[in-house]
C-alpha positions, 0 to 999 in steps of 0.5 A: 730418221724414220721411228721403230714400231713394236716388230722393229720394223721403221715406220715410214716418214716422208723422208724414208718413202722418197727413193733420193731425197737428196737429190731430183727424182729420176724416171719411173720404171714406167719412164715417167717423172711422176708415179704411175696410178692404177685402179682395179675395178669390177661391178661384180664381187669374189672375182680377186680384186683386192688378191690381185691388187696385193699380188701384182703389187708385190710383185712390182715391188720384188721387181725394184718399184716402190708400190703404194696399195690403196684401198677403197672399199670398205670391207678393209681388204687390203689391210686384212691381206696384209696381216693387220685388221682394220680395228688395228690400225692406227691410222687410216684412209678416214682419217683424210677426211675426218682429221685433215690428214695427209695421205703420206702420214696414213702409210703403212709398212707391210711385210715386203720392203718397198711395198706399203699401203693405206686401207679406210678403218671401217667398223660399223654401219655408221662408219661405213656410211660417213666414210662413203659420204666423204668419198663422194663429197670430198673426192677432190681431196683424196685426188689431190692427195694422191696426186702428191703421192705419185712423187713417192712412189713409182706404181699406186694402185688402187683396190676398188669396191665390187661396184660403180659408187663412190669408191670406184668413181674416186679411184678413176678420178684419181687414176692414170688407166685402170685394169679389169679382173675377170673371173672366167665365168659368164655372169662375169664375162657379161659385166665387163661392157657395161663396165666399159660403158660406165667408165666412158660416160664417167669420163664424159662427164667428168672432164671437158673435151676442151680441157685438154690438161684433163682430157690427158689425165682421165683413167685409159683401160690398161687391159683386162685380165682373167683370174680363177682360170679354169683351163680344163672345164668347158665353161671356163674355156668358152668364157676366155674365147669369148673374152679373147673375141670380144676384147682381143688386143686389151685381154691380157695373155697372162692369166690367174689360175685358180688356186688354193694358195692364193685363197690362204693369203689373208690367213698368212698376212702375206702376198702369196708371191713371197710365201710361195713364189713356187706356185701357178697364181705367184707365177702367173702375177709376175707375168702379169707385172711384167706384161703390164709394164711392157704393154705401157712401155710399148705404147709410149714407144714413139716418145721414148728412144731407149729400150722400155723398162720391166723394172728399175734396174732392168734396162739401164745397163745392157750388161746386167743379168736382167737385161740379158734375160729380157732380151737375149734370151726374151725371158719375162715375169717369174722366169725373168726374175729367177734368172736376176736371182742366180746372178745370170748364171747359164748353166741353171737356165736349161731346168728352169727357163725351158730349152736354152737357145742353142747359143747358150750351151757354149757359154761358160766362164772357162773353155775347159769347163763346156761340156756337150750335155748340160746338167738339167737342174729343176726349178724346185733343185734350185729353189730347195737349194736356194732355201738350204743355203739360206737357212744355214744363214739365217736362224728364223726369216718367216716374220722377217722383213722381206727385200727384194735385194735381201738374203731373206726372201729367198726361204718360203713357208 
């Protein structure tokens, strides 16, 4: 049985992170047997590393994945997004090193159920120092632990510093594929090749052409993604088209706005995709979710019959309402999980999803109830609505502990 901390919340022990303890672990979202490990690198700072890291995996987590965030860089940012400064921690990812700690025990719950998280715990100079020199003398003991993760946790990702030293290099040693944030500018733009390049060298030195287990497990490029999207400038325009001509299949189609709520989350202590699923950057992280899985899916199409999962309880029954958004009505990302949080109810698609297929304006639970002109409900209609209904329920759920099958996080600050 797992502990209680001081807001009532249970600590996570092994028995309380592994989805069915009492019994064989079944496929990933991924349709892996084991958790998939991913990587935020960057060689340039301020492009949204660490926010995209905390958004992409809470959104992860409300869409049924069980996400562990992993932060390397020692300005703690993880922690910080999350609400608890490193000072605060009780334990952290130095205490792998230092204490011989296992990396199950350093976990730490955050304010989304199924989402935790281990951040370094760095202070001083001297901290910063012994906890870099670790990481590069003893980067086999932080692969080996997160490869004992990966039974856990269906998704880990991990934030790297704003450089090539030896945080990042130990997150790609330890990573299945790594993903690129690119803010759309051009001194940025001009850092993704050389990035490229030095993961391709990294990985020429590091595993043997003739070890092909190793070969099999180095870090592959899971695409490249744009953040702070400025759509309406002319600079910023001219940056994605350049990254659309220089990466084209690899440059992801969802794209992060530039948005002041995304910049308040550290001060909330809360993924942005919880306190206001309402927004373009909330919106845009659960496209990018849904794009990465897909894209992975898709690419391992040839060894795997069935349909590619989005999320856990996506596919496996065609019946279910996120099953017949994904392929009836091809919805995906934050439509796709609006459409799962009103049960599959057609008649709230029109004013949220956009124009229905025309099928769709003849469905309905009773013959007598069709009629030639749907009402149009607006998605904040329906959110208000969501929020009303919730309040009546609930007396106060803004430091409560939110769920993605919970009543709980359907209200928004």
């Amino acid at each position: 049985m797992a502990d209680t901390d001081a807001r009532g919340l249970s600590d996570p022990s092994p028995d309380s992170l592994d989805t069915n303890p009492d019994g064989p672990r079944g496929r990933t979202p991924w349709n892996t047997v084991g958790g998939r490990v991913i990587c935020l690198v960057s060689r340039k700072g301020g492009v949204g590393k660490t926010t995209s890291a905390v958004n992409l995996g809470a959104a992860l987590a409300l869409s049924g994945h069980s996400v562990l965030l992993v932060g390397t860089d020692p300005q703690c940012g993880i922690c910080r997004s999350l609400g608890t400064a490193p000072e605060d921690l009780p334990v952290s990812l130095t205490d792998l090193f230092d204490c011989g700690e296992q990396l199950q025990d350093l976990v730490q719950i955050s304010p989304l159920e199924g989402l935790h998280y281990i951040s370094p715990r760095v202070l001083t100079l001297e901290d910063e120092e012994r906890y870099l020199d670790s990481l590069e003398r003893r980067a086999g003991e932080f692969v080996r632990e997160i490869d004992r993760a990966r039974n856990l946790y269906d998704t880990i990702i991990i934030d790297c510093p704003p450089s090539l030293g030896p945080g990042a290099r130990a997150a790609l040693l330890a990573s299945d594929g790594f993903l690129v944030p690119v803010q759309t500018e051009e001194l940025c733009r001009r850092t993704v090749q050389s990035l490229l390049d030095f993961v391709d060298e990294f990985r020429a030195r590091n595993f043997a052409e003739g070890d092909a287990a190793r070969v099999e497990m180095t870090p592959t490029l899971d695409g490249i993604f744009l953040t702070m999207a400025a759509e309406r400038t002319r600079a910023g325009r001219h940056v994605a088209a350049r990254l659309d001509e220089e990466f084209g299949d690899v440059l992801y189609t969802a794209r992060v706005p530039r948005t002041t709520r995304l910049a308040e989350m550290a001060l909330k202590g809360k993924p942005a995709v919880i306190y206001d699923r309402r927004s373009p950057g909330s919106r845009a992280y659960f496209d990018l979710a849904d794009e990465l899985v897909a894209r992975y899916c898709q690419s391992h199409a040839e060894a795997d019959e069935e349909p590619a999962a989005v999320s856990r309880g996506s596919v496996p029954d065609e019946s279910s309402p996120a099953a017949v958004a994904v392929g009836e009505h091809g919805l995906k990302g934050f439509d796709r999980f609006l459409y799962e949080l009103s049960g599959g109810d057609p008649c709230t698609l029109p004013g949220v999803m956009g124009d229905p297929p025309a099928e769709l304006d003849m469905i309905s639970s009773e013959p007598d109830m069709v009629s030639s002109e749907p009402d149009m409900v607006s998605l904040d209609e329906l959110l208000a609505e969501e929020e009303i209904q919730t309040r009546n329920r609930i007396d106060d759920l803004d430091d409560g502990y939110w769920a993605p099958d919970s009543e709980s996080f359907d209200r928004m600050n």
